[in-house]
C-alpha atoms as one frame of an Amber mdcrd trajectory, in Angstrom:
protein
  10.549  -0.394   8.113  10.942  -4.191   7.279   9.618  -5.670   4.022   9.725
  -8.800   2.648   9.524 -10.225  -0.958   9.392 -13.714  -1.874   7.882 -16.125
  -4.536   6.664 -19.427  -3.823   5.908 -21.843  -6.688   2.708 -23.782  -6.783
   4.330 -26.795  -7.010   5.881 -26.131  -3.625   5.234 -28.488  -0.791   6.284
 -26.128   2.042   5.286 -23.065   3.641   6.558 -19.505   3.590   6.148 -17.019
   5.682  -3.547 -11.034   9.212  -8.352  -5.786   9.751  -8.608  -4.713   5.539
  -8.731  -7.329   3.127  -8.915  -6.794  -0.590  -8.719  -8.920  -3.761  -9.060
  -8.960  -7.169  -8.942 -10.966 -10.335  -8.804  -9.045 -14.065  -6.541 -11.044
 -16.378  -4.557  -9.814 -18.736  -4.170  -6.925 -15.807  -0.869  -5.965 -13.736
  -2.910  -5.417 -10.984  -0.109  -5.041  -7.781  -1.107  -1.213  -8.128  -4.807
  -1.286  -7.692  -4.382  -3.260  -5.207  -2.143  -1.153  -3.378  -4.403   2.002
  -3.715  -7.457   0.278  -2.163  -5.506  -0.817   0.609  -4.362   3.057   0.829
  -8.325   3.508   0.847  -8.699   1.123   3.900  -5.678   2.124   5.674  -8.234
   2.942   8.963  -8.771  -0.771   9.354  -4.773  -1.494  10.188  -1.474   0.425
  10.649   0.502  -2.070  11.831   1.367  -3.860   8.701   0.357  -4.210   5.125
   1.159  -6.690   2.223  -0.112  -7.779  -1.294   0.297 -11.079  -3.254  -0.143
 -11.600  -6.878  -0.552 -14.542  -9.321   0.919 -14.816 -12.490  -0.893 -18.358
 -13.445   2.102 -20.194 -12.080   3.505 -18.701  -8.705   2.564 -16.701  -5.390
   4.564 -13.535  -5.727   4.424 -11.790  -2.008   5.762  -8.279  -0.629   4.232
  -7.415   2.639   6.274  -5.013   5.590   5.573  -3.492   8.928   4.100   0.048
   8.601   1.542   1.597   6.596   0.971   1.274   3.114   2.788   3.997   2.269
   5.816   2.560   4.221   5.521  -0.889   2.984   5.190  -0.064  -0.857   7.013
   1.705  -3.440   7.630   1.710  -7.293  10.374  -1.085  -6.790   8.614  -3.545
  -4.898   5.492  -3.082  -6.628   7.119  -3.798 -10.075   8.031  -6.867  -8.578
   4.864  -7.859  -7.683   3.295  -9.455 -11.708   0.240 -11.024 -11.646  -3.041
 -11.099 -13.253  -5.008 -11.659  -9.329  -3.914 -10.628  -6.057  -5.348 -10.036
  -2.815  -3.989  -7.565   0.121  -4.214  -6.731   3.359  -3.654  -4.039   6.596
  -3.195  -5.288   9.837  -3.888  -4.499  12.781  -3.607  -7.614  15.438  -6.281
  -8.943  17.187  -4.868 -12.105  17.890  -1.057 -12.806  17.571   1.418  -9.794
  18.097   2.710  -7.121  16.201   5.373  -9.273  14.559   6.602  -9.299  10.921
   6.114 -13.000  10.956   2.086 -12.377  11.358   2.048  -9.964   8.691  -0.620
 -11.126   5.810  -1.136 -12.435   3.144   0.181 -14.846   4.250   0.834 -17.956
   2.180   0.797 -21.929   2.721   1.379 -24.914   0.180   0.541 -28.535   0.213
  -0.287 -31.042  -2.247  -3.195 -29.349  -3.803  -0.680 -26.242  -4.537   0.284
 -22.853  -3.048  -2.933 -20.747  -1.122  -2.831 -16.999   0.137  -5.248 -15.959
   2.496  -5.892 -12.043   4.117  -8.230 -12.392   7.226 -10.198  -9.943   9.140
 -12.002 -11.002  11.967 -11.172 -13.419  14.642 -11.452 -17.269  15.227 -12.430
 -18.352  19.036 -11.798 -22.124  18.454  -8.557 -21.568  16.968  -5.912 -22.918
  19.785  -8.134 -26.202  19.417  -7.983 -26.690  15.520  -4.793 -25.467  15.720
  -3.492 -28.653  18.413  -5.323 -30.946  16.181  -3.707 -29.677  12.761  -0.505
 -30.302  14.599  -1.229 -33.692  15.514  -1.642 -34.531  12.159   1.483 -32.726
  11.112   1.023 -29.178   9.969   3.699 -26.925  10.842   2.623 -22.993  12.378
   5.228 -20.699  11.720   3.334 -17.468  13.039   1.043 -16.568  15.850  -2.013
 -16.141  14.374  -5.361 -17.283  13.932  -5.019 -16.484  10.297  -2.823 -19.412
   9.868  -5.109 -21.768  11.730  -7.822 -21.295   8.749  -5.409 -21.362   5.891
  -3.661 -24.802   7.265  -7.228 -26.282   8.377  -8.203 -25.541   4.388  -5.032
 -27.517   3.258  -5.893 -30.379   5.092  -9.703 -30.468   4.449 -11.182 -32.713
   2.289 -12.211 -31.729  -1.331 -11.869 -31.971  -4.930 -11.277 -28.564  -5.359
 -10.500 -25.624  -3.321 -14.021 -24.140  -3.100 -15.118 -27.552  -1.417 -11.936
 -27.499   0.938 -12.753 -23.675   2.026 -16.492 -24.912   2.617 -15.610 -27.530
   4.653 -12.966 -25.638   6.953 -15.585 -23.003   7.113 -17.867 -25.554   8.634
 -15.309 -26.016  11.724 -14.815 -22.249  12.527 -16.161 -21.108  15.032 -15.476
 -16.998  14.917 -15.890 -14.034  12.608 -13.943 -13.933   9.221 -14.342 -12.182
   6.388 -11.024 -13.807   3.785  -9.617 -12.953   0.576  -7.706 -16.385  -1.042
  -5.745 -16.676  -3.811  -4.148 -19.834  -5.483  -2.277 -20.031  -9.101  -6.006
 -19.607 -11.050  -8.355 -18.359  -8.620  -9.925 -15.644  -6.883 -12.072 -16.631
  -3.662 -14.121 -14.700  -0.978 -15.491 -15.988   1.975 -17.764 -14.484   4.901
 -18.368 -16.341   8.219 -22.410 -17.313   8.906 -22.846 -14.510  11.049 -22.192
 -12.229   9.071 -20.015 -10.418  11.759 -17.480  -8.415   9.738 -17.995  -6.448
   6.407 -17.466  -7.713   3.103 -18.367  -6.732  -0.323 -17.719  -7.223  -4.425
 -18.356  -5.184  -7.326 -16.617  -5.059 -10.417 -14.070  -2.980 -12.367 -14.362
  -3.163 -16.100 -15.110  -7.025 -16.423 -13.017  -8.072 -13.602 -14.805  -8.660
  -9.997 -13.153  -6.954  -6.985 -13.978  -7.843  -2.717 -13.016  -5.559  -0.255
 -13.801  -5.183   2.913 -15.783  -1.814   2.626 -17.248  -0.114  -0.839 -14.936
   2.925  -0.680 -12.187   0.868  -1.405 -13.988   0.164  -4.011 -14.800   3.616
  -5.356 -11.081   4.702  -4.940 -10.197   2.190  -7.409 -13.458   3.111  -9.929
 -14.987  -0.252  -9.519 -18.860  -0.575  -9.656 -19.908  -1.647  -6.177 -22.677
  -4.752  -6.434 -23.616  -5.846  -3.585 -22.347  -7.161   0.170 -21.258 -10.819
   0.020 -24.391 -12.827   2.328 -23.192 -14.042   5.700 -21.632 -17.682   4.728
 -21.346 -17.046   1.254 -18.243 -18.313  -0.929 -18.077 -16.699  -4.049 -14.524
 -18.036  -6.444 -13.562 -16.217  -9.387 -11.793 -18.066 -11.886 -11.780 -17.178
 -15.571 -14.811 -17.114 -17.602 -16.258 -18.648 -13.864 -17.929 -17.595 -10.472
 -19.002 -20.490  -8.989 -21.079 -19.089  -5.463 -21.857 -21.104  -2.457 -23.553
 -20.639   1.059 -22.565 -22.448   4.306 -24.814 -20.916   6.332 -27.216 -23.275
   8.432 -29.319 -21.362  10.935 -27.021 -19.311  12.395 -28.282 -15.353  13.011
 -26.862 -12.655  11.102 -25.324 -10.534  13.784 -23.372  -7.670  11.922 -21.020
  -5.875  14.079 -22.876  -2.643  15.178 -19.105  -0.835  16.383 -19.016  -0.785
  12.077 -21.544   1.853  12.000 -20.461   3.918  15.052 -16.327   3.480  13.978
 -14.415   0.731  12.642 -15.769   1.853   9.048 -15.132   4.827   6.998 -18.422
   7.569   6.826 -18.749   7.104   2.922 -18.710   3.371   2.845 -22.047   1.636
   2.169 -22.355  -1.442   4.661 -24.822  -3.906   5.164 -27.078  -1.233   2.735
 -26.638   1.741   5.256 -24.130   4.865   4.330 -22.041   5.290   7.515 -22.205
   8.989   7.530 -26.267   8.680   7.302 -26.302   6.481   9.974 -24.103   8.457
  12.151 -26.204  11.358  11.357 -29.012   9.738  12.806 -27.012   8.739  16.279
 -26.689  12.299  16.630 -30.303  12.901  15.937 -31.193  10.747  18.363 -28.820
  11.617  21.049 -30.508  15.414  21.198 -34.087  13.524  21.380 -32.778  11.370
  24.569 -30.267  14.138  26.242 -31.335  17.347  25.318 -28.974  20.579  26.826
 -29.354  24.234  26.540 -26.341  25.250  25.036 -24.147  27.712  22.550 -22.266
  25.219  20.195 -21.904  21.160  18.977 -18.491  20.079  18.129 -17.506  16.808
  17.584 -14.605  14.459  18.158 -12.556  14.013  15.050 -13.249  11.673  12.182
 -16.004   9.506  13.259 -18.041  11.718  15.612 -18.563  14.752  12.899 -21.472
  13.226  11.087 -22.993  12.414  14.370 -22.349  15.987  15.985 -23.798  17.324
  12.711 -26.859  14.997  13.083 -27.803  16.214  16.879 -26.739  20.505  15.581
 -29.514  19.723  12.774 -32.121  18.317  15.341 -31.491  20.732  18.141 -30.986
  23.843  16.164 -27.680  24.515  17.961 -24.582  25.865  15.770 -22.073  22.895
  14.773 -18.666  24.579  14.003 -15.473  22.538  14.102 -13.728  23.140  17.633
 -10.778  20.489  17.697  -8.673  20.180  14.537  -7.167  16.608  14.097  -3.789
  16.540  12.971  -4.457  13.930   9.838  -0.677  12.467  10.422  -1.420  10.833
  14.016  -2.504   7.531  14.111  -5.950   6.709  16.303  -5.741   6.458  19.235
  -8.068   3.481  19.695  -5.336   1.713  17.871  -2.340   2.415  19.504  -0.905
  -0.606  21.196   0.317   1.080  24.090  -0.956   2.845  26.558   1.924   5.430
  27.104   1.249   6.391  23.146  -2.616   6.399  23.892  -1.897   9.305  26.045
   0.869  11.165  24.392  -0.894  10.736  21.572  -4.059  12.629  22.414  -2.043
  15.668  22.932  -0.444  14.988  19.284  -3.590  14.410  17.825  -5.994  17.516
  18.426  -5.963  21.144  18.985  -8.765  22.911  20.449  -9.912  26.630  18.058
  -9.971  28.192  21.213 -11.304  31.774  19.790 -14.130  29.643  18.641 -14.835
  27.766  22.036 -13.837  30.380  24.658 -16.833  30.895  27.169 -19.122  28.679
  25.039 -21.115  25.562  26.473 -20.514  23.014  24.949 -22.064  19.969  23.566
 -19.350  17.304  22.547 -20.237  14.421  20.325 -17.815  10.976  20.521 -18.383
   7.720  19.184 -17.614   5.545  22.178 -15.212   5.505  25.555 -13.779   2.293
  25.725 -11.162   2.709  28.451 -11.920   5.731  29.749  -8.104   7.393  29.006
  -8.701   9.427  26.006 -11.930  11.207  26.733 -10.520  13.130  30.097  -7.748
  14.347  27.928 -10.386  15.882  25.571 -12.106  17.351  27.965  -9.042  18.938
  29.550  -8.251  20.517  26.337 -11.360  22.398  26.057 -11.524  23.691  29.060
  -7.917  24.632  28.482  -9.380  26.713  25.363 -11.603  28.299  27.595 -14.966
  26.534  27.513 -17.593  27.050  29.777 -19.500  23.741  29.985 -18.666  20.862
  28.364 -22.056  17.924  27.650 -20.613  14.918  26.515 -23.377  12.380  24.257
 -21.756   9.290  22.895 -22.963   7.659  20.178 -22.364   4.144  21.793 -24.238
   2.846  24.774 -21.396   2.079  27.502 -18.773  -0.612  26.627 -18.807  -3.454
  29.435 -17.580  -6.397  27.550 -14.552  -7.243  25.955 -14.601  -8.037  21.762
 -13.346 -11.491  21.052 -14.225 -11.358  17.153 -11.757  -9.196  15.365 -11.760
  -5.594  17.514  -9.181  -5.435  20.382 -10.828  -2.805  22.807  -9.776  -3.536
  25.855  -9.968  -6.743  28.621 -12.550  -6.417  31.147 -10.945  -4.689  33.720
  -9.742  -1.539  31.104 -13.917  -1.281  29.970 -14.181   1.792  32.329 -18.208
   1.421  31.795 -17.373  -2.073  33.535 -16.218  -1.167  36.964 -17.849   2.293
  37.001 -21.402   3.912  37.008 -22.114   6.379  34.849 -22.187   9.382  37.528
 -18.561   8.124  38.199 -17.661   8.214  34.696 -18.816  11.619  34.380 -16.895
  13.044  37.077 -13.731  11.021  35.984 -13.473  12.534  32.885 -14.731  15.842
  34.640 -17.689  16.412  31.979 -20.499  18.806  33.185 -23.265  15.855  32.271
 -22.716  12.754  30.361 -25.275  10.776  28.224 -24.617   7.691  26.026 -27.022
   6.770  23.462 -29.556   4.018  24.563 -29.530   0.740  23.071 -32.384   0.787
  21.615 -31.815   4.466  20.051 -28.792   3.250  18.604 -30.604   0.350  16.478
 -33.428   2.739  15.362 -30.165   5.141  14.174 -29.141   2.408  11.909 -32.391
   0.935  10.814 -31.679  -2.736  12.277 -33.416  -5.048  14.726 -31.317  -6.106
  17.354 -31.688  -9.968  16.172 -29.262  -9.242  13.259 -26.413  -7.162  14.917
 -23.770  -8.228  17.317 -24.303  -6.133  20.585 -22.020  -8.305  22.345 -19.523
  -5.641  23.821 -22.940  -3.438  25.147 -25.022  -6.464  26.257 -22.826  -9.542
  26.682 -24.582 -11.770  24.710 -22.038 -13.307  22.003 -23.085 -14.867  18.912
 -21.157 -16.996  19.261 -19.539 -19.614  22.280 -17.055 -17.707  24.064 -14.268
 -18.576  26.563 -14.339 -15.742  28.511 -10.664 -14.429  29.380  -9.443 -15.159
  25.917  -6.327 -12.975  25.635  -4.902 -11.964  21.897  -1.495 -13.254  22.952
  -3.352 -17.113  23.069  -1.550 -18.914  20.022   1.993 -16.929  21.522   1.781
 -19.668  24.033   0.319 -22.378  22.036   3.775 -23.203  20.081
């Protein structure tokens, strides 16, 4: 493991050294340790690194380390870590590498004063802003896009740093949901579109953001509402001053939220996850129906959605692949070598349960095509008959360039093969993925307000197509 710790004074004119972000603000509070559970609560979001910082009134107080939150944090460092407001964060990178020097917070000064920042999402314009920041003298010391908006803020024009953050905001062109923190102040800002999850509520008196509401109930805090696409809300004491930068744009939500990225008891964009999962399931059994003995599905985010086609089809659901809770997901695994070792790690088939049943195996997505065959293998290892594969998302033919790294292009499997040849790649007895339409009537939205972009292509956004996450590595 590698940690860090350092302080950097407001009055600082230089820089120290990004998809969970979390904040808070509760003076008189020591609140380093509820920060550090709710980022235990959104630990899903990242596993590559984690961090906190806290203010005291008069410094930035940071601790942030490769690893999970577990790794990163202990009774030591967190004793360290006095303040009154603080914000945290758990990577995982979607542009810059896995480096300690891109872990977040992370923090910047100038004139105006110190400024932490925690960023998920991605920014597609950010090798631009960040060769005209440079021009006019801001120094990068990490990789990141992250870095990008907190320098573009320092050097905006504004009396105050609400009116700096609105008029970066109004150069971005990406998906962000950020958590900042200077010496007095609390702020939360979500991009125009809407495209990642953020929300507030409050604990006691004291208002708390995170990126999803179980955060939120780990820590007992009274979840209030999502924060609107462009909103800036800054908490200061005895203040919330709220703003909203949005102008026109559409609200396109990211619809991978409701089949993945988020946990099944968080509340996003008014939907419970698990509901809406259910409901993928449901509607799965209405557009692939199979005679068969038993529905199983893929550990964590495929259960509600096996349970939801069981409950429409009147098939048994019974648990057929235990996950072991201690392997990191697969989807998130940087390499490819671990992607497959890991899937032998991660789940073991109940084969007394499974043995000469046909069976009907619920997943939320294949992005590259690598884990599902390894599934598959394992049941029929344990002695299944037939294995029906239904996944809950409609085939994945475009790459994510704002804030989930699936895959380029040529990994999409669903992007160089038909369906009949993903079938008998991954040696399933019939495949069917949820239609597109199906999928929006599971979670109750028209298609005009979620991003579809990695099923259909078309971006919210501009996008330079070929992006790669390793951009800014090249930029310096």
């Amino acid at each position: 493991m590698t940690a860090r710790s350092v302080s950097v004074k407001v009055s600082q004119g230089m820089m120290r050294d990004r998809c969970a972000v979390f904040g808070t603000f509760a003076p008189p509070e020591e609140v380093a340790r509820l920060i550090f559970f709710a980022l235990f609560a959104l630990q899903h979001r990242g596993q590559e690194s984690s961090g906190i910082v806290v203010s005291n009134g008069r410094e930035l107080k940071r601790h942030v380390g490769s690893g999970l939150v577990s790794q990163v944090f202990d009774e030591e460092s967190l004793s360290r870590l006095t303040g009154f407001s603080g914000i945290g964060h758990n990577r995982y990178s979607t542009t810059g590498s896995n480096s300690i020097i891109n872990a977040q917070p992370l923090v910047v000064s100038g004139p105006q004063g110190a400024l932490a920042l925690a960023h998920n999402g991605n920014i597609v314009n950010a090798v631009q802003l960040r060769h005209e920041l440079e021009e006019r003298g801001l120094s990068f010391r990490t990789t990141t896009d992250s870095e990008v908006i907190a320098n573009l803020i320092l050097a905006s024009a504004g009396r105050s740093w609400v009116e700096r953050v609105a008029a970066a905001t109004r150069r971005l062109i990406g998906a962000y949901s950020l958590t900042l923190l200077t010496s007095d102040t609390l702020i939360a800002v979500r991009d125009p579109h809407g495209v990642r999850p953020l929300c507030f509520g409050h604990i006691g008196s004291g208002p708390v953001v995170a990126s999803e509401s179980c955060a939120l109930d780990h820590v007992g805090a009274r979840f209030e509402r999502d924060i609107s696409p462009g909103e800036i809300i800054a908490f200061s004491t005895d203040n919330i001053q709220c703003m909203n930068t949005r102008d026109g744009q559409r609200h396109a939500f990211c619809v991978f939220e409701y089949i993945y990225l988020a946990r099944a008891d968080s509340v996003v964009e008014g939907q419970l996850v698990y509901q809406t999962r259910q409901r993928m399931g449901a509607r799965l059994w209405d557009e692939y129906p199979i005679d068969a003995d038993l529905v199983i599905g893929v550990p964590d985010s495929a259960i509600p959605a096996a349970i939801g086609f069981a409950e429409a089809s009147g098939i048994p659901y019974c648990e057929g692949l235990l996950k072991n809770r201690y392997i990191g997901r697969t989807f998130i695994a940087p390499d490819q070598h671990l992607r497959d070792l890991g899937v032998q790690l991660k789940f073991n088939p109940l084969t007394s349960t499974i043995a000469g049943k046909r069976l009907v195996v619920l997943d939320d997505s294949i992005v590259r095509g690598t884990t599902t065959p390894h599934v598959v293998a394992l049941l029929r290892a344990a002695g299944a008959g037939e294995v029906h594969l239904r996944i809950c998302a409609p085939p994945i033919q475009h790459p994510c360039f704002l804030g989930v790294d699936m895959a380029t292009e040529e990994e999409l499997i669903a992007a160089r093969m038909t369906i009949t040849e993903i079938r008998e790649h991954v040696q399933a007895d019939s495949l069917g993925y949820i239609s597109l339409n199906g999928l929006l009537k599971a979670v109750q939205r028209q298609a005009g307000t979620l991003c579809t972009a990695c099923m259909t292509g078309q971006y919210p956004v501009p996008i330079q197509m070929g992006l790669s996450k390793f951009i800014l590595e090249t930029a310096r």
